[in-house]
matplotlib code that plots the C-alpha trace (Angstrom):
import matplotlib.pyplot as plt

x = [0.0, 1.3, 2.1, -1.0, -4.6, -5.9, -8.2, -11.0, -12.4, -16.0, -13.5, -11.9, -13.7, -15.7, -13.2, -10.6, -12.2, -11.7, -8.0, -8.3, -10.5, -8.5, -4.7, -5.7, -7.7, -5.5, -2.3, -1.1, -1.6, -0.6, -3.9, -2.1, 0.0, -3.2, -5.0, -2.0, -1.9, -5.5, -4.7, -4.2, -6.3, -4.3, -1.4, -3.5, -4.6, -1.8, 0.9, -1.0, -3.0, 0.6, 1.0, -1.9, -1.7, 1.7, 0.9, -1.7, 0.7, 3.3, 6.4, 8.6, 9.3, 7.8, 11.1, 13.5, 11.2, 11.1, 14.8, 15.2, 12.6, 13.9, 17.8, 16.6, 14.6, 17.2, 19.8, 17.2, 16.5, 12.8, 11.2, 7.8, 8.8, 11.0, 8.1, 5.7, 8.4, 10.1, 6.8, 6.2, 9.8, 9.7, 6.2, 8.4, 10.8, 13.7, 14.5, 14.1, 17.9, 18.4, 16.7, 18.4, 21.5, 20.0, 23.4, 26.0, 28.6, 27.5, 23.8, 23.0, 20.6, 20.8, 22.0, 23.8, 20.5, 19.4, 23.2, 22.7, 19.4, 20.3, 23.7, 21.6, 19.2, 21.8, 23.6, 20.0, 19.9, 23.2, 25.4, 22.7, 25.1, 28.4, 26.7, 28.4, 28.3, 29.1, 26.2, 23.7, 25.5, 24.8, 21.1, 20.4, 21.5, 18.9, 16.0, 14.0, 15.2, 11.2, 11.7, 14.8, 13.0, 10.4, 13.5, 14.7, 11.6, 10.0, 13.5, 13.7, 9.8, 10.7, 13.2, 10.9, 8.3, 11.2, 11.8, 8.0, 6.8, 9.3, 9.3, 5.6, 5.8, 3.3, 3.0, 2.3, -1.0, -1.9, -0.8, 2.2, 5.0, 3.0, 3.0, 6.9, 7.2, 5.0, 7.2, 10.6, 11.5, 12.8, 12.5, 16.4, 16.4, 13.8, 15.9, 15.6, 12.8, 14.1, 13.8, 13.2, 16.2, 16.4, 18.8, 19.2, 21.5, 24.2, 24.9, 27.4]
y = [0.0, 3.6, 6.0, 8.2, 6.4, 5.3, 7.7, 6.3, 7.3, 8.8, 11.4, 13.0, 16.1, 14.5, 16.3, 14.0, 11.3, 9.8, 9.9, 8.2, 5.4, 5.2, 5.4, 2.9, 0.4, 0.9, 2.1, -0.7, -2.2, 1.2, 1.4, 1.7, 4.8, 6.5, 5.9, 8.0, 10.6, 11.2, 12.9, 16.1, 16.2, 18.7, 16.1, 13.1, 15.2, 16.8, 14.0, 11.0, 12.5, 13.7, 9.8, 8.9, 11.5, 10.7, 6.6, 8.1, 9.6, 7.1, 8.5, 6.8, 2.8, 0.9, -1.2, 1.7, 3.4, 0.4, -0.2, 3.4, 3.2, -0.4, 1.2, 4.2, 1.9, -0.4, 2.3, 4.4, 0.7, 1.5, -2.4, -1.4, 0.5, -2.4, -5.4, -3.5, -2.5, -5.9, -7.9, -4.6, -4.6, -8.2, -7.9, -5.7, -8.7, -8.5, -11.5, -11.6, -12.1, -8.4, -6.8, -8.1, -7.7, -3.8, -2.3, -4.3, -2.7, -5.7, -6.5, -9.8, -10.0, -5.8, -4.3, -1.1, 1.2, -0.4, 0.2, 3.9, 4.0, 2.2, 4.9, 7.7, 6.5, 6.3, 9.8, 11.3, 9.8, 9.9, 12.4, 15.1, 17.9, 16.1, 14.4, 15.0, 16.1, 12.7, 11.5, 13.5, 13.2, 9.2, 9.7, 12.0, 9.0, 7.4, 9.2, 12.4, 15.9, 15.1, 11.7, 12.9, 15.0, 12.7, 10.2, 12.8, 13.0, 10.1, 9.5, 12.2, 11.4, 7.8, 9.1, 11.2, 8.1, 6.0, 8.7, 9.3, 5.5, 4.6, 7.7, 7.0, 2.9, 2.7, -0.8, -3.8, -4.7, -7.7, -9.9, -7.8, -9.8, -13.0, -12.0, -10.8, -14.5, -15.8, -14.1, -15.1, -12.5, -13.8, -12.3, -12.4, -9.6, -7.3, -4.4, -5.6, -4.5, -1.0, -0.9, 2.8, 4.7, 6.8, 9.9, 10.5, 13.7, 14.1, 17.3, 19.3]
z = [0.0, -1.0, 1.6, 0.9, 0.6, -3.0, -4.5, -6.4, -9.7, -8.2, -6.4, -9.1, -11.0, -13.8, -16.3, -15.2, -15.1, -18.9, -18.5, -15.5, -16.6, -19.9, -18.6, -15.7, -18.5, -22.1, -20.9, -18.9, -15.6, -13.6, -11.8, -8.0, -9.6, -10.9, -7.4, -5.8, -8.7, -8.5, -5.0, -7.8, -10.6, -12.4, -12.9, -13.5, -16.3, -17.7, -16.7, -17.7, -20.6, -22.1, -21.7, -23.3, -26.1, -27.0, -27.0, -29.4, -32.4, -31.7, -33.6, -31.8, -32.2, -28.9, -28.8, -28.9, -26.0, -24.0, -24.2, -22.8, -20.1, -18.8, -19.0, -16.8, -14.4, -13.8, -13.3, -10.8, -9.1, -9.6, -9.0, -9.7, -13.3, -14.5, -13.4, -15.8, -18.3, -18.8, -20.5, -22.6, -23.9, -24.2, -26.4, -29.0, -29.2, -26.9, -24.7, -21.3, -21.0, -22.7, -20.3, -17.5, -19.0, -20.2, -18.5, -19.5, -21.9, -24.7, -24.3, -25.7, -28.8, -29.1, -32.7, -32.6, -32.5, -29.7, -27.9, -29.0, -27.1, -24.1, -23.9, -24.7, -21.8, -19.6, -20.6, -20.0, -16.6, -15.3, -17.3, -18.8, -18.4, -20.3, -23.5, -26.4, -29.6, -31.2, -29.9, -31.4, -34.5, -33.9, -33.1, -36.1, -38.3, -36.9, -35.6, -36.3, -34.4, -33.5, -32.4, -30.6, -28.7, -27.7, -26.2, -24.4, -22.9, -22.4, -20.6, -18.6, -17.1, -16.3, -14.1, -12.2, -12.0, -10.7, -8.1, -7.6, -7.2, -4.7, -2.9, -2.4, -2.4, -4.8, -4.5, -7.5, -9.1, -8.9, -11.6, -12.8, -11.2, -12.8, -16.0, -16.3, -15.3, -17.4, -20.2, -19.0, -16.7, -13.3, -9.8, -9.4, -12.2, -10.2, -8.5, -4.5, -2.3, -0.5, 3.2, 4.4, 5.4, 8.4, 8.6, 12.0, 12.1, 14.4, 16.8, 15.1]

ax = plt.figure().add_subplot(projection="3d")
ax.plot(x, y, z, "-o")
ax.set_aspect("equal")
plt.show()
């Protein structure tokens, strides 16, 4: 159970209640993290219908997005992002044993694009401020300046989901952790449960 209390759908303004209903039904089994970002309506709507919208005009191929969302989860430690990440990356036809392997220099059964992707999501995550040249130079042989842009964001906003979800425990719907078994993901390639850390500070 989250930290806050699960807000149902009757409690949202009736505006919002469309992109709940849809986000939590089409876009995949995140029904726990709409529950906790119902708390604000403006998000659910702005957050999860820029979700919704850009799953809509999908510009951007599903296995070059998944690849980057998997890379950042794994690198944030985010359990709940890469259980629901895993099948979906796995649907667009990488192996189970690419995604647990997402980090490591040579990822078995990836091509050189999806090696770009996985290095862009981790420049993105890790090194925003010292990405080179070079390697936009490498994406533009590849992708759109529009397409780009949408990697760079769609990268960027897992991260703040990783952060978000565990800073709040969202916990796991039921039947997620089945069905990343059920598609050769194993429990041993989940990032480990977090206890909660104290900080007790010290006199000074």
């Amino acid at each position: 159970m989250a930290r806050v209390r699960d807000i149902g759908i009757d409690e949202v303004p009736e505006e919002v209640r469309p992109i709940y209903e849809r986000y939590a039904r089409d876009y995949g089994p995140f029904l726990n993290q709409v529950k906790v970002f119902a708390h604000r309506p403006p998000a659910l709507k702005h957050i999860m219908g820029l979700l919704l919208d850009l799953a809509d005009e999908a510009i951007l191929d599903k296995r070059y997005l998944e690849i980057a969302l998997v890379t950042v989860s794994k690198l944030n430690e985010c359990r709940y992002c890469v259980a629901h990440h895993a099948p979906r990356a796995i649907e667009q036809g990488l192996a189970a044993e690419s995604i647990a392997n997402v980090l490591e220099e040579t990822v078995p059964g990836f091509d050189d694009i999806d090696h770009l992707v996985r290095d862009y999501a981790v420049a993105v995550t890790n090194n925003w401020n010292t990405i080179r040249d070079q390697m936009f130079t490498n994406l533009r042989q590849h992708f759109s300046e529009e397409q780009i842009v949408e990697l760079t964001l769609r990268t960027a906003l897992c991260g703040f989901f990783n952060r978000f979800n565990d800073s709040l425990q969202i916990g796991m719907e039921e039947g997620v952790l089945e069905d990343m078994l059920a598609m050769g993901g194993r429990m041993e390639d989940l990032p480990v449960e977090g206890d909660t850390v104290q900080i007790v500070s010290t006199p000074g």
